[in-house]
N, C-alpha and C positions, 0 to 999 in steps of 0.2 A: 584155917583160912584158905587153903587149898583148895578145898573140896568146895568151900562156897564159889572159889573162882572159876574152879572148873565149870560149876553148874551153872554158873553165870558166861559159860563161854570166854574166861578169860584166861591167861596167863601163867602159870604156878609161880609163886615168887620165894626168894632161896630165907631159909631160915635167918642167916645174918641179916638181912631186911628186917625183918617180921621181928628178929627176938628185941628189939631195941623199941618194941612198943607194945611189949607183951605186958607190962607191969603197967600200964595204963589203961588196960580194963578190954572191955568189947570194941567201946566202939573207937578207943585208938585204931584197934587194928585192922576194924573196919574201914575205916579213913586210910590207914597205912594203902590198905591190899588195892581198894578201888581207889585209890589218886584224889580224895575227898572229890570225884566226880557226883555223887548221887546229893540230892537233895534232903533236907532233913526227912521227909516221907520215905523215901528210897533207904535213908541210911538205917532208921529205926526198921525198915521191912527186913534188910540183911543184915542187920545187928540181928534181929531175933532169929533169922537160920542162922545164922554163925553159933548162935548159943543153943539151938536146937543138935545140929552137930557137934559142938562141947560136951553136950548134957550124955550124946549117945557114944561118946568114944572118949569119957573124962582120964582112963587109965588105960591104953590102949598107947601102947610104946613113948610111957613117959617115964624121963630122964630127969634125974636131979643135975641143974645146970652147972660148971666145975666152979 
């Protein structure tokens, strides 16, 4: 979610944010990261890079949560 913000010129927001809407798929966290700012066109355009960055870095400093 990070790396879509950055490239959107936003923000980076802290894990404790983000992990409390990670079990609710893409596009919770897309709605989390951008403020449900974007429209449903907009949200389906950075749901699909969010999961285009998923897809390229799915194991890539991942943590079993405690």
């Amino acid at each position: 979610m990070n790396r879509l913000l950055a490239e959107e010129g936003k923000a980076a927001l802290p894990l404790s944010l983000l992990r409390q809407h990670a079990s609710g798929g893409a596009r919770s966290l897309v709605r989390a990261g951008f403020a449900v700012e974007a429209d449903e066109l907009e949200l389906a355009r950075l749901t699909t890079r969010f999961l285009e960055h998923y897809a390229a870095e799915l194991c890539v400093e991942t943590r079993l949560f405690a």
